[in-house]
C-alpha positions as CSV (number, residue, x, y, z in Angstrom):
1,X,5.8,25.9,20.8
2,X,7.5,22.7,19.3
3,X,11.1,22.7,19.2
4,X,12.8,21.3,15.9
5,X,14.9,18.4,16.4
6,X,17.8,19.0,13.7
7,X,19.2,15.7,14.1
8,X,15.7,14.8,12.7
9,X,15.4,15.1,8.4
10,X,12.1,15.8,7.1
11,X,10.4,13.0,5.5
12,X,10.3,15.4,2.4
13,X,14.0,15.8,2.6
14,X,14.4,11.8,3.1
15,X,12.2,11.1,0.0
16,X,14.3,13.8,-2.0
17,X,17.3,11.3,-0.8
18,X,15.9,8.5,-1.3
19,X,14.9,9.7,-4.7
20,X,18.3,10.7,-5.7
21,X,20.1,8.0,-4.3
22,X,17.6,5.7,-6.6
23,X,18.8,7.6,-10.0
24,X,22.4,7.7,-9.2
25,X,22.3,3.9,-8.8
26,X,20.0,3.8,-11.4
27,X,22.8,5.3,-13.8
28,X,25.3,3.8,-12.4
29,X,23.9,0.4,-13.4
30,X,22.9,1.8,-16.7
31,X,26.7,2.6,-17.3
32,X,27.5,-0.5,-16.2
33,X,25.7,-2.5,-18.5
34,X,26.8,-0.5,-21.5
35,X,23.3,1.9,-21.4
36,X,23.1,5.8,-21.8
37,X,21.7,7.1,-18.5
38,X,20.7,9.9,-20.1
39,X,18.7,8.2,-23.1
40,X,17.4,5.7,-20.3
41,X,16.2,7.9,-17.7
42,X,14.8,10.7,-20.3
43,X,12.5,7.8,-22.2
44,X,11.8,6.7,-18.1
45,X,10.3,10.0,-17.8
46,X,8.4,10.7,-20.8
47,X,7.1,7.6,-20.5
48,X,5.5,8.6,-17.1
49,X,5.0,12.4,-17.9
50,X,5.5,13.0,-21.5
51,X,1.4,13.5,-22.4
52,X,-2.0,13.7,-20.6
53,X,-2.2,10.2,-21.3
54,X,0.8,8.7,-19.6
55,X,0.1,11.4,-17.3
56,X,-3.4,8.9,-16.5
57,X,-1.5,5.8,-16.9
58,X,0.6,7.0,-13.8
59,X,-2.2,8.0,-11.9
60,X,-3.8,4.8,-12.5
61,X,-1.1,2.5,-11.4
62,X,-0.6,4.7,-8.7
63,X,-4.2,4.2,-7.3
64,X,-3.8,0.2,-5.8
65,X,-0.7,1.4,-4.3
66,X,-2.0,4.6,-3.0
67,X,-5.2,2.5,-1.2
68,X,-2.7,-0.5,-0.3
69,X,-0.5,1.9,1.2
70,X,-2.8,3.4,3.5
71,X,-3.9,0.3,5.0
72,X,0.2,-0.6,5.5
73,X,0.3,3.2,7.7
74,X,-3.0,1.9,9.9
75,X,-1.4,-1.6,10.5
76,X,1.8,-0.5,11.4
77,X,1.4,2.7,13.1
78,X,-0.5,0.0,15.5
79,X,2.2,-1.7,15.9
80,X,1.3,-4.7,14.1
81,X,3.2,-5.7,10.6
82,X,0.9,-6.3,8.3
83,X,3.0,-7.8,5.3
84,X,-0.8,-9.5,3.4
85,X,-2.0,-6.4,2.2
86,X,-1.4,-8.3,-1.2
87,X,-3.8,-11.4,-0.6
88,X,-6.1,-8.8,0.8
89,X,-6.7,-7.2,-2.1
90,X,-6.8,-10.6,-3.8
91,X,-9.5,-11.7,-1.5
92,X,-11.1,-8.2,-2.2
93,X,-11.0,-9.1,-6.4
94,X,-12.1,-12.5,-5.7
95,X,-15.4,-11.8,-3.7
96,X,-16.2,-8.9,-5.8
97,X,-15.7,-11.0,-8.9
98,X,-18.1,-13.7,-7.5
99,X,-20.9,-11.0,-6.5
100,X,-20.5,-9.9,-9.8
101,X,-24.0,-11.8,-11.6
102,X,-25.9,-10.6,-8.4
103,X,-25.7,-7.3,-9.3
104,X,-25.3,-6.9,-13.0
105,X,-29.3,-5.5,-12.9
106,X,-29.2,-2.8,-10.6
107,X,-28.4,1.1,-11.2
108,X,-24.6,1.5,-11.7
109,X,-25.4,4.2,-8.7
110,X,-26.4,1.4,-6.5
111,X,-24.2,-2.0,-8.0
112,X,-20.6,-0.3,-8.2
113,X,-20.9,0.8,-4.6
114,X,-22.0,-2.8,-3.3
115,X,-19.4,-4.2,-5.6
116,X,-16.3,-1.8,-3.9
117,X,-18.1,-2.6,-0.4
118,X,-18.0,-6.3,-1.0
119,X,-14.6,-6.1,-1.7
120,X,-13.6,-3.9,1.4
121,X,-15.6,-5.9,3.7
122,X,-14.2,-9.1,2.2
123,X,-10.7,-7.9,2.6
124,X,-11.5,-6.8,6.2
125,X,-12.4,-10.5,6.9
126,X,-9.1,-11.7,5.5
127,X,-6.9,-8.8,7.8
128,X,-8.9,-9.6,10.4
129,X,-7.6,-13.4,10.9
130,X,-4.5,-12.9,11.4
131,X,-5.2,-10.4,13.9
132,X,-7.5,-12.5,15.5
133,X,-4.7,-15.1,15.7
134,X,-2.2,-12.5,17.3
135,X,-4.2,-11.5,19.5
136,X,-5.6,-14.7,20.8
137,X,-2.6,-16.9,20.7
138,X,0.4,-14.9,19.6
139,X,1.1,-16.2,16.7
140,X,3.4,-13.7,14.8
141,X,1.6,-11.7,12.3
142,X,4.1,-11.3,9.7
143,X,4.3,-15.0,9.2
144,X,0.7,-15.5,9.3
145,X,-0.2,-12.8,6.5
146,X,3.0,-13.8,4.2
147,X,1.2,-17.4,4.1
148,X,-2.5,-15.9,3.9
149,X,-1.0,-14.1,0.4
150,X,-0.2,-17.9,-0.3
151,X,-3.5,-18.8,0.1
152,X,-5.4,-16.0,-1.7
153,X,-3.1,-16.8,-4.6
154,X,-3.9,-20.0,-4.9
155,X,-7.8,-19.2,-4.5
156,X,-8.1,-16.8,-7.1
157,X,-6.0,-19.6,-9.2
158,X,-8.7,-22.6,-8.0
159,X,-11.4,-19.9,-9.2
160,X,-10.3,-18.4,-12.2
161,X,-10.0,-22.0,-13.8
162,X,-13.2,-23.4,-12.3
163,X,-16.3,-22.1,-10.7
164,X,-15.4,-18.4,-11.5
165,X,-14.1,-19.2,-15.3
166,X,-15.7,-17.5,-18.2
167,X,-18.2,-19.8,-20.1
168,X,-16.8,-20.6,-23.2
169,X,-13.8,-18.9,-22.6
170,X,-10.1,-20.6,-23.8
171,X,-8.2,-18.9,-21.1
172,X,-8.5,-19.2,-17.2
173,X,-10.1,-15.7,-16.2
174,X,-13.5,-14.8,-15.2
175,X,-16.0,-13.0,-17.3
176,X,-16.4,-9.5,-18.4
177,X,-17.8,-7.2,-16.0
178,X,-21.0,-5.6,-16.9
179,X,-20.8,-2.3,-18.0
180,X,-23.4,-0.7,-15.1
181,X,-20.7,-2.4,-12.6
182,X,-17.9,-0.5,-13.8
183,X,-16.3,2.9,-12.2
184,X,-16.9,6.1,-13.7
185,X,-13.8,7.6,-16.2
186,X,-13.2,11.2,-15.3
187,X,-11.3,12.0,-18.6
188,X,-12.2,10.1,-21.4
189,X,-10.3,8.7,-23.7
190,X,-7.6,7.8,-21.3
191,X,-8.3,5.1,-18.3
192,X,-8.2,7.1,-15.6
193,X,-11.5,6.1,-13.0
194,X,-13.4,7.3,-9.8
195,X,-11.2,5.6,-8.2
196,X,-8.6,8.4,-8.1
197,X,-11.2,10.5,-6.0
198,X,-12.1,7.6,-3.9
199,X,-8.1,7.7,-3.0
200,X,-8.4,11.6,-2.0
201,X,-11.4,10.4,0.2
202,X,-9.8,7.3,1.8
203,X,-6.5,9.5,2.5
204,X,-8.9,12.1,4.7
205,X,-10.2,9.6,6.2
206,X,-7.9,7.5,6.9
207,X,-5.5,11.2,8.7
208,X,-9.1,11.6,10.4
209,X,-9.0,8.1,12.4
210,X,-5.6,8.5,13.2
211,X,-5.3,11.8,14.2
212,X,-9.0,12.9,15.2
213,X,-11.0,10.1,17.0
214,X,-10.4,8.4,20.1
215,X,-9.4,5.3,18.4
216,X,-6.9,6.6,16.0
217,X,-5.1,7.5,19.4
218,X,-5.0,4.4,21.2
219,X,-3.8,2.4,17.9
220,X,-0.9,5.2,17.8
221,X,-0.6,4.5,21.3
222,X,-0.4,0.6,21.4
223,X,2.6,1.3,17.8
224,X,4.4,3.5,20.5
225,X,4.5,1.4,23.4
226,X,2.0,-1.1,24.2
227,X,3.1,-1.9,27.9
228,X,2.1,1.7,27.9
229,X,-0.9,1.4,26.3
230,X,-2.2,-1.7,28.3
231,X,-1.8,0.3,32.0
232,X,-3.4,2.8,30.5
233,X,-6.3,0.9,29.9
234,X,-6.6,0.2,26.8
235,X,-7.7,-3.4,25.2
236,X,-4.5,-4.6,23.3
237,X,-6.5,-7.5,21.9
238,X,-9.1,-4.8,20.0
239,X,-7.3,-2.7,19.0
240,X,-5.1,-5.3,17.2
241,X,-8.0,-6.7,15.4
242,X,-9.4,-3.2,14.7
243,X,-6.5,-1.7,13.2
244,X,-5.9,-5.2,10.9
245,X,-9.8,-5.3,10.0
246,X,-9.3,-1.6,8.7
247,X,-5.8,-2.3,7.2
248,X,-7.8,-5.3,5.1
249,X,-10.6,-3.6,4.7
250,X,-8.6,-0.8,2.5
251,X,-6.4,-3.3,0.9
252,X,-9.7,-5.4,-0.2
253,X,-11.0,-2.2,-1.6
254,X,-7.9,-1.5,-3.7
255,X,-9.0,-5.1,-5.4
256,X,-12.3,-4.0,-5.9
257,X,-11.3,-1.2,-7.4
258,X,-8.9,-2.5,-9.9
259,X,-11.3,-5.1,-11.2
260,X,-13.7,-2.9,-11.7
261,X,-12.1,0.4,-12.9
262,X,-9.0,-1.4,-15.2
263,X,-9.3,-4.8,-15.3
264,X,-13.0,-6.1,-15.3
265,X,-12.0,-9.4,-14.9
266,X,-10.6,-11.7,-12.5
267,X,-7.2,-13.5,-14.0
268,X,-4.2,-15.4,-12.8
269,X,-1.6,-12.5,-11.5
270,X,-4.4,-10.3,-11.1
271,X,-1.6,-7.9,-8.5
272,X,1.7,-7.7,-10.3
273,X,2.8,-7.3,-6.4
274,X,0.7,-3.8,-5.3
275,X,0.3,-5.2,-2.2
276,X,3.9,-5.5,-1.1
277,X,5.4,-2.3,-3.0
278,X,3.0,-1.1,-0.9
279,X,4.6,-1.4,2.1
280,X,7.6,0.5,0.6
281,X,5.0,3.2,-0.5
282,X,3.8,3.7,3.2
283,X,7.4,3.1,4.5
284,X,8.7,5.7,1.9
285,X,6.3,8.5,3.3
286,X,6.7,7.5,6.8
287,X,3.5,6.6,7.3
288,X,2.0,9.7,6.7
289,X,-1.3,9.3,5.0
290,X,-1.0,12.0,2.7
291,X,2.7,11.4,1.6
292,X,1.5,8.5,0.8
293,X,-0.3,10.0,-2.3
294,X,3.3,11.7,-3.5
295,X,4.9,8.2,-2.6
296,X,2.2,6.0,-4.4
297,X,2.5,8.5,-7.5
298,X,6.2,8.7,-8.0
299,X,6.1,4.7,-7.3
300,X,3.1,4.6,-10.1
301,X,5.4,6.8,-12.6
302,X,8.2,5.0,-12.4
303,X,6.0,1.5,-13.1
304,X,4.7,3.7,-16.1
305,X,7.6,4.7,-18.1
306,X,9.8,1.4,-17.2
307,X,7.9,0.2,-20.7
308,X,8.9,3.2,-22.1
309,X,12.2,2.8,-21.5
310,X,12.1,-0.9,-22.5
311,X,10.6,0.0,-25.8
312,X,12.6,3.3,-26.6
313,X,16.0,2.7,-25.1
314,X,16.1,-0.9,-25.1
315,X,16.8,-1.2,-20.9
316,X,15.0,-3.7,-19.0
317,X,12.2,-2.6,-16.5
318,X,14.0,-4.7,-13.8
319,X,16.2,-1.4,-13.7
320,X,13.0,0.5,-12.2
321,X,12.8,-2.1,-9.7
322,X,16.0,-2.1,-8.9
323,X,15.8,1.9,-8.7
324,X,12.9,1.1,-6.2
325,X,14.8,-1.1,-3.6
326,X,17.6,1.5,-3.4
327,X,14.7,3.9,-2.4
328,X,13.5,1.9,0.3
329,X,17.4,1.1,1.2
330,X,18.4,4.6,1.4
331,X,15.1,5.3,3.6
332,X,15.7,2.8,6.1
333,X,19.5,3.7,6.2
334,X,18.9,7.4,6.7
335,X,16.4,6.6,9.6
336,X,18.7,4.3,11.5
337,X,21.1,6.6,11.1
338,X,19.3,9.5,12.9
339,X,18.2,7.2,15.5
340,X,21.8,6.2,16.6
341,X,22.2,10.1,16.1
342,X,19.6,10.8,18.6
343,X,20.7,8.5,20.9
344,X,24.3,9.0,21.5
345,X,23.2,12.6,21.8
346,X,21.5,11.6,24.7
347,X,24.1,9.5,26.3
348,X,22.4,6.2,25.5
349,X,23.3,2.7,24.7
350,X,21.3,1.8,21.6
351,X,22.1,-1.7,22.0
352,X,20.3,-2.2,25.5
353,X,16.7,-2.5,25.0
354,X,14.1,-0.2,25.6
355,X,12.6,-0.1,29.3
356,X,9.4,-2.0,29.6
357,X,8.1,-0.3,32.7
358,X,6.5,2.9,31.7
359,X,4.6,4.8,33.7
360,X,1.0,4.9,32.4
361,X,0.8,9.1,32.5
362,X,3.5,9.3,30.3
363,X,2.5,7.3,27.5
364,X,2.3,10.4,24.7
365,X,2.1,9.6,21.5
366,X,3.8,12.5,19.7
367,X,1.7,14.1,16.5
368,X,4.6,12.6,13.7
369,X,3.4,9.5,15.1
């Protein structure tokens, strides 16, 4: 039977922290600047859940983030810090986007699948290199991917006002998209796309890999301890470049996905940052791929009614994000805080470092892994 550490919260009960320690801020601030919290936060909220609609609207800005943040749990339950999940899904917008004519005459049974496909596998390209590059002459990851976003930016900016631009079109985006290359709504009138059950579908798959196949294992394995994972056997240099190809690959489908479910087109600030809230999506549900659909909802919500709230009570939006740093503050604070908990219980010295010789049979990688 598996014994309960009680030095060890929940990540339920840290997200409830996290959560609360965001509105007290949140008012705080608000009090600060001369605001009624209560006015504030109540427009905040039925902004996000006041009607079936804005009930949608959540939903749909939570679904980039949902898909974004499960490739952040693969990358970095590997181990490797995959901080480009937002050029990714750029790369993933601009391929589709260009692919786009090819397909405008086939069945939309047939074109919106290739379309989401050409996306993924394009986005699984653009992971891959910097994995490539770590693996084969250790360069450090999170510097490559930070400049890679560089790079997809300014792509999507070279296309959107040249090759890609719409004909006879005054500003620098790409043209519509077809209507047979656009995902399904499940409730008309409101917005809301297939895309929301391609997220349930992506999150089972995503626990399968990690938690049922062989592979899942070893890139939980190299996260834990890859000296570990190297006498045991394992190829480091794989494993790297698979769990970044599959991190990309899911980030390049969220593009996909948002050009062809909300945006259908391509345009200058295409992401208003998805991929790099993100990482504070999968970081908020530690790494758990479904509490990453909770995370990437409440995330979604609050993006949802900070309009409200600017419209209603006259408070910036930059007070949701904001709200959202203190989550991702109080989350890192509460883990470190159990760690050095855990540790002095044990008579340890966090700041020594870990040992590096590990003896190959005892390289378990525990389930919350």
């Amino acid at each position: 039977m598996k014994q309960i550490n009680p030095l060890r919260l929940s990540p339920f009960v840290q997200a409830l922290i996290a959560f609360a320690v965001s509105m007290l801020g949140g008012a705080l601030l608000l009090l600060a600047t001369g605001h009624n919290p209560v006015t504030a936060f109540a427009a905040l909220f039925a902004g996000a859940l006041g009607s079936v609609n804005n009930l949608s609207e959540c939903l749909l800005k939570a679904i980039p983030l949902w898909l974004c943040g499960l490739a952040i749990a693969i990358a970095f339950r590997a181990g490797v810090w995959n901080i480009g999940a937002e050029g990714q899904l750029l790369i993933g917008a601009l391929v589709a986007t260009g692919l786009a004519p090819f397909l405008q005459k086939l069945p939309s049974a047939l074109g919106v699948p290739l379309l989401l496909a050409a996306g993924a596998i394009a986005g699984a390209a653009w992971g891959a290199l910097p994995g490539w590059m770590k693996a084969r002459r250790q360069i450090q990851e999170v510097i490559s991917t930070i400049l890679l976003n560089f790079v997809a930016i300014e792509l999507v900016g070279y296309a959107v006002h040249g090759p890609l631009m719409e004909i006879g079109g005054n500003f620098p985006q790409s043209a519509a998209l077809p209507e047979n290359l656009r995902l399904l709504r499940l409730l008309p009138p409101t917005r809301l796309h297939l895309g929301a059950v391609l997220g349930v579908v992506m999150t089972a798959a995503t626990y399968v890999l990690l938690f049922r196949t062989v592979a899942g294992y070893q890139l939980r394995a190299l996260g834990v301890n890859a000296t570990a994972a190297r006498f045991a056997g394992m190829q480091i240099e794989r494993l790297i470049i698979l769990a970044m190809a599959i991190s990309g690959g899911l980030a390049g489908l969220a593009g996909a996905v948002e050009l062809s479910g909300v945006t259908h087109r391509l345009f200058e600030n295409f992401s208003p940052g998805y991929g790099y809230t993100a990482v504070a999506v999968a970081l908020m549900a530690r790494l758990n791929p479904w509490g990453i659909i909770g995370t990437a909802f409440l995330f979604g919500a609050l993006e949802a009614g900070a309009g409200a709230m600017q419209r209603q009570a006259n408070v910036s939006a930059v007070v949701v994000q904001i709200m959202q740093g203190l989550m991702i503050l109080s989350i890192v604070a509460t883990s470190a805080y159990q760690f050095r908990k855990e540790k002095s219980k044990k008579g340890l010295d966090i700041r020594q470092a870990p040992p590096t010789e590990v003896e190959p049979s005892s390289a378990e990688v525990p389930d919350e892994w």
